[in-house]
Structures are given as structure tokens and as C-alpha cells.
N, CA, C and O atoms as CSV, one atom per row, in Angstrom:
chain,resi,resn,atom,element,x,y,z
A,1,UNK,N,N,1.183,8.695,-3.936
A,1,UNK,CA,C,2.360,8.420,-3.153
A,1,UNK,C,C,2.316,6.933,-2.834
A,1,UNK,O,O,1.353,6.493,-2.206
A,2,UNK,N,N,3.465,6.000,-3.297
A,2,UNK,CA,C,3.756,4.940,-2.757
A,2,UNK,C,C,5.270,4.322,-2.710
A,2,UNK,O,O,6.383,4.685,-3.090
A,3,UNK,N,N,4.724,3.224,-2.058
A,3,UNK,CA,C,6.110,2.888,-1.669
A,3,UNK,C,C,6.312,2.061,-0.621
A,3,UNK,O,O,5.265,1.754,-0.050
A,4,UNK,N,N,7.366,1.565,-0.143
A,4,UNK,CA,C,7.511,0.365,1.170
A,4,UNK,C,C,7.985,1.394,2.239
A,4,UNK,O,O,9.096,1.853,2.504
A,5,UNK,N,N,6.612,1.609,2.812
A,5,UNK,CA,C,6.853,3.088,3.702
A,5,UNK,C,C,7.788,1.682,6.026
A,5,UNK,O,O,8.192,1.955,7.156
A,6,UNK,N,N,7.560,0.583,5.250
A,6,UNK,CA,C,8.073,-0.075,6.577
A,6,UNK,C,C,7.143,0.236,8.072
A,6,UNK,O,O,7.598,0.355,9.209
A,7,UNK,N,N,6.308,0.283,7.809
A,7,UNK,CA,C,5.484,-0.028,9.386
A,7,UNK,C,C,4.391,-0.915,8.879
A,7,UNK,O,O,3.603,-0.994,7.936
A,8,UNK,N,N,4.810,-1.683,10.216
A,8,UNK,CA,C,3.289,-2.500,10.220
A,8,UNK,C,C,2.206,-2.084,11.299
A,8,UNK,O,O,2.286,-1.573,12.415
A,9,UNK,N,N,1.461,-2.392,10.731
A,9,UNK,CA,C,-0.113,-1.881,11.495
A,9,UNK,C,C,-1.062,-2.704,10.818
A,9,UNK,O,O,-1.175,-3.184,9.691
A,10,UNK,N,N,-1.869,-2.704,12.154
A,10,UNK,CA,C,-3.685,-3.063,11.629
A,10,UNK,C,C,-4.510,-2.306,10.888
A,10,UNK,O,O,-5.610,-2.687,10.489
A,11,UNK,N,N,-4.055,-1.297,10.694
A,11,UNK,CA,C,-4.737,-0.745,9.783
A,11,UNK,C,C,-4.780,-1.394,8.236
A,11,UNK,O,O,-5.745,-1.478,7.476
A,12,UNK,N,N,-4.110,-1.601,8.142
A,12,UNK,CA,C,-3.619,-2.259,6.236
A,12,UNK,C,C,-3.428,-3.790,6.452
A,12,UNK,O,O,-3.800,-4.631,5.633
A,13,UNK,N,N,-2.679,-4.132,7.889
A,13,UNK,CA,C,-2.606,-5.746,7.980
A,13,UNK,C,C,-3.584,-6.509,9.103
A,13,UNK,O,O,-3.493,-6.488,10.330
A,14,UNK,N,N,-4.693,-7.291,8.120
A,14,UNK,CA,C,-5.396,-7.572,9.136
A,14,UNK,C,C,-4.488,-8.934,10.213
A,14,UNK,O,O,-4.887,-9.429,11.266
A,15,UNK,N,N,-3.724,-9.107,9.761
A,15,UNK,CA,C,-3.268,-10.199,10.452
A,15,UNK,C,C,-2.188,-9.616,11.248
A,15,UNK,O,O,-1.669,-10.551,11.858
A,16,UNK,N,N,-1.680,-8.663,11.495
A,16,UNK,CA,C,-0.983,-7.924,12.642
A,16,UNK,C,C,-1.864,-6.736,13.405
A,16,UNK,O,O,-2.385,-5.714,12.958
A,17,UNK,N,N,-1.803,-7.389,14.956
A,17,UNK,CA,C,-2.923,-7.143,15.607
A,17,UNK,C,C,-2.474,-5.492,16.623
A,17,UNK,O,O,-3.321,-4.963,17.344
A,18,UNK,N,N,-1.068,-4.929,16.470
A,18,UNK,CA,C,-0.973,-3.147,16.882
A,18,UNK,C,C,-0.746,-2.625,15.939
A,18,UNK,O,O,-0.334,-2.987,14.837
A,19,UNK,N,N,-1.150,-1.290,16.570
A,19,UNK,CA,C,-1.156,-0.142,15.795
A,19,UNK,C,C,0.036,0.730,16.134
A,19,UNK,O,O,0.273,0.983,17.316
A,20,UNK,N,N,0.886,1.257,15.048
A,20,UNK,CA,C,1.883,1.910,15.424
A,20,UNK,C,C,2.048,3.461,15.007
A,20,UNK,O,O,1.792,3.808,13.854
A,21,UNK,N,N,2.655,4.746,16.368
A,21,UNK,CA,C,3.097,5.679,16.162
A,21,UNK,C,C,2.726,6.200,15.167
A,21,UNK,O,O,1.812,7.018,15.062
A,22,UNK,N,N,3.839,5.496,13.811
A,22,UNK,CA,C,4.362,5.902,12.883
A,22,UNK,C,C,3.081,5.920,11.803
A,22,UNK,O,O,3.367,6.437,10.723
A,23,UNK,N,N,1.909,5.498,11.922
A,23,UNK,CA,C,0.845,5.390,11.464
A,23,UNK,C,C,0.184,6.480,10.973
A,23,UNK,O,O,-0.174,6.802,9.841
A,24,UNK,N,N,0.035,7.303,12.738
A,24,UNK,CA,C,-0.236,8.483,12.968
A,24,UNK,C,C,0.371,10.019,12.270
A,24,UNK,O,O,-0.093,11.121,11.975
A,25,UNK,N,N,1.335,9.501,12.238
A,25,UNK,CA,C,2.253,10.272,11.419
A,25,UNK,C,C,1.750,10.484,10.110
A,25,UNK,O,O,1.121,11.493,9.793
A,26,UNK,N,N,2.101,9.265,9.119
A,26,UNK,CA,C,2.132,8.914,8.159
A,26,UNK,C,C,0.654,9.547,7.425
A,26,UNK,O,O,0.471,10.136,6.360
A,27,UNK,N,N,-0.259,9.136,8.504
A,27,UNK,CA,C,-1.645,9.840,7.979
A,27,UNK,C,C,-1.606,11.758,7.745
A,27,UNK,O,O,-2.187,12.381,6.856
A,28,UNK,N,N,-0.818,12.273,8.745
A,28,UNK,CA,C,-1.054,13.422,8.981
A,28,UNK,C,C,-0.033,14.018,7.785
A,28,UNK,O,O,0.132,15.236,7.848
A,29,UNK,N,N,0.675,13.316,6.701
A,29,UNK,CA,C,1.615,13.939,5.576
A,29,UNK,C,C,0.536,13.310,4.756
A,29,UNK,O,O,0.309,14.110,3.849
A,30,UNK,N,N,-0.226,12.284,4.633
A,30,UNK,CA,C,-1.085,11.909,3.506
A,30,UNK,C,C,-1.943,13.179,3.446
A,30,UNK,O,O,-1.971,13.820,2.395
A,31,UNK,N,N,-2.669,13.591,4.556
A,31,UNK,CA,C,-3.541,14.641,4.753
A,31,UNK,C,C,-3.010,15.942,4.489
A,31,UNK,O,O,-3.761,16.902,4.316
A,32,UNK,N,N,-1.507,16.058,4.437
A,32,UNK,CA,C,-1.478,17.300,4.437
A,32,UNK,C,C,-1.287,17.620,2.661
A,32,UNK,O,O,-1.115,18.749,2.202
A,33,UNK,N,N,-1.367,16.293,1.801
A,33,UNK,CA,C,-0.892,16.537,0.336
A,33,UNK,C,C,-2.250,15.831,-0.356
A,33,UNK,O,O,-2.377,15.151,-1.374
A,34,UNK,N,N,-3.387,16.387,0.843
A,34,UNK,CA,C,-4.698,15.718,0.098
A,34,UNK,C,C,-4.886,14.567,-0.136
A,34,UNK,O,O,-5.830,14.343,-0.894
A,35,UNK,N,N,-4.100,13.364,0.394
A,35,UNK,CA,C,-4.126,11.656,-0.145
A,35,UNK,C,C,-5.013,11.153,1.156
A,35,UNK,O,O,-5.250,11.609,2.275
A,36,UNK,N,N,-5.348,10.061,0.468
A,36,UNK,CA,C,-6.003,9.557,1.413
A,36,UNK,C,C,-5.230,7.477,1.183
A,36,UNK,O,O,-4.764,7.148,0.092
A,37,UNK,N,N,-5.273,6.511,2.316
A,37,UNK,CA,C,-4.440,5.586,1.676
A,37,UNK,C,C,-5.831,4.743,1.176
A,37,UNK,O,O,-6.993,4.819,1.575
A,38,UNK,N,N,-5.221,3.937,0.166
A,38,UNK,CA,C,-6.003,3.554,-0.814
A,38,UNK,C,C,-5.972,1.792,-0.688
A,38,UNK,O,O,-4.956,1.171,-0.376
A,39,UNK,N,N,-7.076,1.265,-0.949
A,39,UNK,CA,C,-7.073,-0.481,-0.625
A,39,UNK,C,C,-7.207,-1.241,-1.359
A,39,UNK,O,O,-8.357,-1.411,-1.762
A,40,UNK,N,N,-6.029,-2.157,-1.956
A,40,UNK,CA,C,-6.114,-3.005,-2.942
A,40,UNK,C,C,-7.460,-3.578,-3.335
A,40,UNK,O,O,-8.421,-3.639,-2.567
A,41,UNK,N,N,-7.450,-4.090,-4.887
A,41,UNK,CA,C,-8.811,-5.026,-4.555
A,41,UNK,C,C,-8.616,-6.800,-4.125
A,41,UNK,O,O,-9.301,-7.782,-3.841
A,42,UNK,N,N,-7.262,-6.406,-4.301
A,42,UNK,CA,C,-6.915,-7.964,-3.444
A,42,UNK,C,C,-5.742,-7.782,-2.119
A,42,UNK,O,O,-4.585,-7.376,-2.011
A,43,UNK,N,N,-6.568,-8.220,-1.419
A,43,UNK,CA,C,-5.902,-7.880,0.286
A,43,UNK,C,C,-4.952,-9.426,0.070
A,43,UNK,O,O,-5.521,-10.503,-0.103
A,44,UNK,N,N,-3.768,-9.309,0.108
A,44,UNK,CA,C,-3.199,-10.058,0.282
A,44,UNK,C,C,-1.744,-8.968,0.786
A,44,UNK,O,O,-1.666,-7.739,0.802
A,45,UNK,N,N,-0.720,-10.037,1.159
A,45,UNK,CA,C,0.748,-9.216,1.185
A,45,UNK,C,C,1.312,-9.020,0.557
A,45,UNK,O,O,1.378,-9.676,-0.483
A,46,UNK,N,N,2.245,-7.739,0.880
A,46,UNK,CA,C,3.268,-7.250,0.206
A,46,UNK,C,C,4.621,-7.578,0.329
A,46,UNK,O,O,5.360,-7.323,-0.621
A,47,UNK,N,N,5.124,-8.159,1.452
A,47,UNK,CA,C,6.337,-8.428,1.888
A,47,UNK,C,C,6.322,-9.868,2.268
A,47,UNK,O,O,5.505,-10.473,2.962
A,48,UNK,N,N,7.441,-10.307,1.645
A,48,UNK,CA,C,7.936,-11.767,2.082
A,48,UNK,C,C,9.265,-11.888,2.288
A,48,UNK,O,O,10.173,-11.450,1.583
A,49,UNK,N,N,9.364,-12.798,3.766
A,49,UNK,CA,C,10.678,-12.715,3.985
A,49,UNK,C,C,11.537,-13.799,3.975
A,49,UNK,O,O,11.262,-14.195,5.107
A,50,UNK,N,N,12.319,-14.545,3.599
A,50,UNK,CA,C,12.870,-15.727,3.744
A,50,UNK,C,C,13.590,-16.185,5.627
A,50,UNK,O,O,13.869,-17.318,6.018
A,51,UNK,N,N,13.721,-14.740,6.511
A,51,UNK,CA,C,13.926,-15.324,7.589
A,51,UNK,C,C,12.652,-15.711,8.205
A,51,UNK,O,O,11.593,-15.086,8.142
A,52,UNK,N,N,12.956,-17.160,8.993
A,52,UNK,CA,C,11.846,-17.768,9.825
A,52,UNK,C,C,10.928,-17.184,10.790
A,52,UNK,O,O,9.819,-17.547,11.181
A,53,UNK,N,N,12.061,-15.658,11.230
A,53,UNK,CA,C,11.869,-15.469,12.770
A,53,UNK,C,C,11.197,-14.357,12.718
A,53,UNK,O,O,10.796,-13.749,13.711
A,54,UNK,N,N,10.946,-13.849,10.960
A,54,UNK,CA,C,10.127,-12.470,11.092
A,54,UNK,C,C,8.276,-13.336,10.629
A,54,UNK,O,O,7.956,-14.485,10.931
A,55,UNK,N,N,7.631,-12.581,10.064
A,55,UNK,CA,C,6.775,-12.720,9.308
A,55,UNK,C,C,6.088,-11.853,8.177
A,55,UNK,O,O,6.017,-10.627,8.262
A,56,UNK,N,N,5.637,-12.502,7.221
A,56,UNK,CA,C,5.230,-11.818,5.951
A,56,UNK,C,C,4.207,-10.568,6.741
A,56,UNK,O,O,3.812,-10.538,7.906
A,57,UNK,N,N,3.985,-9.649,5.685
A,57,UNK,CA,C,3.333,-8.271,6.471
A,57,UNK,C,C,3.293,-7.739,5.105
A,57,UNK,O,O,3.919,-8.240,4.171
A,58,UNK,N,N,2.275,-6.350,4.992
A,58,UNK,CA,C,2.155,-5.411,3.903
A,58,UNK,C,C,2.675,-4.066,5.209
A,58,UNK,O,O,2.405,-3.549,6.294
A,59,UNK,N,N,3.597,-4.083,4.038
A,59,UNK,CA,C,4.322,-2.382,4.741
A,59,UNK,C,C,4.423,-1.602,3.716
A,59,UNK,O,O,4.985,-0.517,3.863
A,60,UNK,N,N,3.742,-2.097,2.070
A,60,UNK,CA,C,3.824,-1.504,0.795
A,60,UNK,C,C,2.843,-0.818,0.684
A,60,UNK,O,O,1.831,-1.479,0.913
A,61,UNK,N,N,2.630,0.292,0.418
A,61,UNK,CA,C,1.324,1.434,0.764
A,61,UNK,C,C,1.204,2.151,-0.531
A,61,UNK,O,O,2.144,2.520,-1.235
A,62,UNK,N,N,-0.199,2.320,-0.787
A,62,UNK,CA,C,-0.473,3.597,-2.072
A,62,UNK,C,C,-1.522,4.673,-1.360
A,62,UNK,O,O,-2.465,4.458,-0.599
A,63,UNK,N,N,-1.065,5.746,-1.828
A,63,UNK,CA,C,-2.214,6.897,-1.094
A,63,UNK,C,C,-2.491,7.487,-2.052
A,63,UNK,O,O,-1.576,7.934,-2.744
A,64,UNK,N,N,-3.573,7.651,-2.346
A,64,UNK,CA,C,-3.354,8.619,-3.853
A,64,UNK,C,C,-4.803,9.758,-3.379
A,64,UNK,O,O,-5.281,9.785,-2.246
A,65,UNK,N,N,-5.349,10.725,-4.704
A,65,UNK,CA,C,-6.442,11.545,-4.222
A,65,UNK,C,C,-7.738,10.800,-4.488
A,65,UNK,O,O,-8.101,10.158,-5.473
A,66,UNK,N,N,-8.480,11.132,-3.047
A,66,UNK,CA,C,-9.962,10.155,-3.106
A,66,UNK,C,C,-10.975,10.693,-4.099
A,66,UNK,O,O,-12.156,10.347,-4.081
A,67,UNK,N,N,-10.540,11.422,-4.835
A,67,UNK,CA,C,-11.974,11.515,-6.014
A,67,UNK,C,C,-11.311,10.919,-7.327
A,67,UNK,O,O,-11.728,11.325,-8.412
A,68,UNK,N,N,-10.368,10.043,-7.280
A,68,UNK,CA,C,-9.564,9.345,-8.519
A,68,UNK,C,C,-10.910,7.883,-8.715
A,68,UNK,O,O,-11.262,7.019,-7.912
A,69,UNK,N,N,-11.346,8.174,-10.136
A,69,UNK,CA,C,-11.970,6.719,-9.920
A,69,UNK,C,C,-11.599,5.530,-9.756
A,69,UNK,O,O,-12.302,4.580,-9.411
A,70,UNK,N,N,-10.276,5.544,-10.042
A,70,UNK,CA,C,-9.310,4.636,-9.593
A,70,UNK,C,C,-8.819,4.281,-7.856
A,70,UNK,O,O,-8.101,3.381,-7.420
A,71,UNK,N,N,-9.626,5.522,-7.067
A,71,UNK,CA,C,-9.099,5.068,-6.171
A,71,UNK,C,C,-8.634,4.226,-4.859
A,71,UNK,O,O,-7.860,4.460,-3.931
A,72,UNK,N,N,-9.569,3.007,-5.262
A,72,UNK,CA,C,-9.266,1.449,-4.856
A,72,UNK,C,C,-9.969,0.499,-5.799
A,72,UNK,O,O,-10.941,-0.249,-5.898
A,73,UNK,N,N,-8.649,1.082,-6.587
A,73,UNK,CA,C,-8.742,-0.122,-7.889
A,73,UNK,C,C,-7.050,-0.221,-8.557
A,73,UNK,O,O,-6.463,0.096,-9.592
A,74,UNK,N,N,-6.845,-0.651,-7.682
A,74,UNK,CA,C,-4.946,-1.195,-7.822
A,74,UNK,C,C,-4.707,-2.660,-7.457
A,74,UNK,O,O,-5.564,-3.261,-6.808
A,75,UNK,N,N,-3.743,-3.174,-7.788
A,75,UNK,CA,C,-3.248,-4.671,-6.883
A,75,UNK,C,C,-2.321,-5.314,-6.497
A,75,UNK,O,O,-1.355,-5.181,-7.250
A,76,UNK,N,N,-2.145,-5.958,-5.674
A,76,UNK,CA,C,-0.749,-6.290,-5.253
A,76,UNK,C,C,-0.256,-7.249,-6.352
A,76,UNK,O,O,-0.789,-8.308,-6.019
A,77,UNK,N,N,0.456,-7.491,-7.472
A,77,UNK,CA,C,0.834,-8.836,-7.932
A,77,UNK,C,C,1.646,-9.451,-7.179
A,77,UNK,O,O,2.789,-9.047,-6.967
A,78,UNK,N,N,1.079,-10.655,-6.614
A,78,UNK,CA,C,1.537,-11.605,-5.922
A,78,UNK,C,C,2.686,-12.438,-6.527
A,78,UNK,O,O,3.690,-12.837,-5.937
A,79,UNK,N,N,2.386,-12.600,-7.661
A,79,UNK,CA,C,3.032,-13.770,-8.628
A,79,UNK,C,C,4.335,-13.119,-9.132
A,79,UNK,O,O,5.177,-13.825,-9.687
A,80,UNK,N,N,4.550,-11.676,-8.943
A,80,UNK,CA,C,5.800,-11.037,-9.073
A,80,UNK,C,C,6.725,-10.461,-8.100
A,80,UNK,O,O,7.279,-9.395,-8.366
A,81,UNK,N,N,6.973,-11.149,-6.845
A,81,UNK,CA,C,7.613,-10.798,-5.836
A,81,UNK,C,C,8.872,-11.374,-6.052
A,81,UNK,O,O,9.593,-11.064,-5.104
A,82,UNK,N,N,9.462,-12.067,-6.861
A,82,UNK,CA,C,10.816,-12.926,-7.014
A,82,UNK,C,C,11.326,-12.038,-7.826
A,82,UNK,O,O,10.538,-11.668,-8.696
A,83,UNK,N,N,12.260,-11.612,-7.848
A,83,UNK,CA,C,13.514,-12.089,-6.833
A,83,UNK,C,C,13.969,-10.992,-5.496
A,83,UNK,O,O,14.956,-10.940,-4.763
A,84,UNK,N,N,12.466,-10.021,-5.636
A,84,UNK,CA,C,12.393,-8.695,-4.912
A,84,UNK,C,C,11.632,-9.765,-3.593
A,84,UNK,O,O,11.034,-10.835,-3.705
A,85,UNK,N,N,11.918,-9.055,-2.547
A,85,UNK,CA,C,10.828,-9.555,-1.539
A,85,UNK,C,C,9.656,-8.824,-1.138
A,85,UNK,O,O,9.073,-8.866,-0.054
A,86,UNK,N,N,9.419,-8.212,-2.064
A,86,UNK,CA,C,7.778,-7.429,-2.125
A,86,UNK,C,C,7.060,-7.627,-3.447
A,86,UNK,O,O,7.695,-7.596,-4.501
A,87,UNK,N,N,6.108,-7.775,-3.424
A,87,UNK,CA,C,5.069,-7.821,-4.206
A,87,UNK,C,C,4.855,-6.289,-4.751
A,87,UNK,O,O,4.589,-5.323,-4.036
A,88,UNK,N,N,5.063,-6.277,-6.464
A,88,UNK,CA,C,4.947,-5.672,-6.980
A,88,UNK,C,C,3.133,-5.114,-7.344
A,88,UNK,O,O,2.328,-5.913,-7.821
A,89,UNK,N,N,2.788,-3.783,-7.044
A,89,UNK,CA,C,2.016,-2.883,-6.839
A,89,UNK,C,C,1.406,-1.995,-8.310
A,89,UNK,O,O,1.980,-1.078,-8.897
A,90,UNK,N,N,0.025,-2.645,-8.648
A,90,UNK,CA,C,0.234,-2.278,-9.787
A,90,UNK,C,C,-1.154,-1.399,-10.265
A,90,UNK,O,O,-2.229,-1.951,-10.499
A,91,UNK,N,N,-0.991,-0.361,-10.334
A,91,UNK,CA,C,-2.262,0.431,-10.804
A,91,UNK,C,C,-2.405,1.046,-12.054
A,91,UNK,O,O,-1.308,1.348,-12.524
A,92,UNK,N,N,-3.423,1.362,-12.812
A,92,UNK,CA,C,-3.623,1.954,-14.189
A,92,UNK,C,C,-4.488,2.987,-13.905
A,92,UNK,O,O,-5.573,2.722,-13.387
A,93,UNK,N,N,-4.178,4.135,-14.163
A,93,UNK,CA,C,-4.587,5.308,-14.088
A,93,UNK,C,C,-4.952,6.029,-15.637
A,93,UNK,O,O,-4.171,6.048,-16.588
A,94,UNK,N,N,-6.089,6.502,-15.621
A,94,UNK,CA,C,-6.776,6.617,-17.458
A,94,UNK,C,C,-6.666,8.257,-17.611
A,94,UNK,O,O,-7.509,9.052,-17.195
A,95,UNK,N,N,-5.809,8.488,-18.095
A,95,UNK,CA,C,-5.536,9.853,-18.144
A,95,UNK,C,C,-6.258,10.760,-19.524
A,95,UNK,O,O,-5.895,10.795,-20.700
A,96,UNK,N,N,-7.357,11.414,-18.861
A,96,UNK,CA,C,-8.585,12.008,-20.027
A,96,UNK,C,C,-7.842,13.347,-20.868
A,96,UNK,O,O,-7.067,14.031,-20.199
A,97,UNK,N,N,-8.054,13.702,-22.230
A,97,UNK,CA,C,-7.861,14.480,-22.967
A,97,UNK,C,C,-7.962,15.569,-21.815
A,97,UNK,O,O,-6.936,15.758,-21.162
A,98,UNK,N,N,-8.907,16.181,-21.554
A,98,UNK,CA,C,-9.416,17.569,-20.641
A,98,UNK,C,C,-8.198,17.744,-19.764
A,98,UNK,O,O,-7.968,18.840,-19.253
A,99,UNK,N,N,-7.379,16.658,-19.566
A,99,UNK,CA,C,-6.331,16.651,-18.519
A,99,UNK,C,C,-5.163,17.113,-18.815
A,99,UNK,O,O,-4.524,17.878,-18.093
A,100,UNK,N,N,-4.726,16.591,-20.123
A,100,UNK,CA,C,-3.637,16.989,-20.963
A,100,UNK,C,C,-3.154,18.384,-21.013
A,100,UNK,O,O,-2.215,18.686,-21.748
């Protein structure tokens, strides 16, 4: 599960210092579909905004299942946020014959 779920929190942004509600929430539907949220290998942001008066933040989230060996091994591409104002989210998932 991902997506620009829109809350900010300390949990995912170390540079925004509360924790919100909607957090709480958010964990308790990850948990209820077995996900757990998952951590880039490059902590940088997801959102950029051209107004002055907000500030950049990751509100772009992946949760996926914690026995994926993949499962913090994704990344934000930074270098592809134009002409979107989020940073495009990019994971490779190796899908084995046995799976098929």
C-alpha cells in the first residue's frame, strides 16, 4: 500500500517535530492488512511545495508485508519530482517462479 496518504508526523519526518491522530489510525488499517510501513534507503522528502509559507515534508508512504526481502529497500527519486510536487517512489519487487 502506497501513496500520498497527507499527514505529517515524526514518525517518517524527522524534521517535523508532532505526531498526529491520523497516524494512529493509519497504523491500525496497516495492521489490520498485515503491512507494516516501510523506510526508504534514502531518507530524504517526498513533497515539495512552491508556496513559501508551507514547508517541504514526506506525507508519501509505502507499507508493504515485513517478511518481503524487499522490505526497506525502495527510494524516493528525488531527481523526479518535476513537474509533480512529490518525489516519485520507486521499488523493485523480484517475483520468484514458486510464486507464479
Amino acid at each position: 500500500m502506497t501513496g500520498d496518504f497527507n499527514i505529517r508526523d515524526s514518525d517518517w519526518d524527522l524534521l517535523y517535530p508532532y505526531h498526529s491522530i491520523h497516524t494512529n489510525i493509519l497504523h491500525e488499517i496497516a495492521d489490520s492488512l498485515n503491512l507494516e510501513l516501510s523506510m526508504p534507503i534514502n531518507l530524504v522528502l517526498t513533497w515539495y511545495t512552491d508556496n513559501p509559507q508551507d514547508s517541504n515534508s514526506v506525507i508519501d508512504l509505502m507499507f508493504l508485508y515485513a517478511d518481503l526481502e524487499q522490505f526497506n529497500n525502495y527510494q524516493i527519486m528525488l531527481e523526479l519530482y518535476s513537474p509533480s510536487d512529490h518525489a516519485l517512489i520507486f521499488v523493485s519487487v523480484t517475483i520468484k517462479e514458486e510464486y507464479i
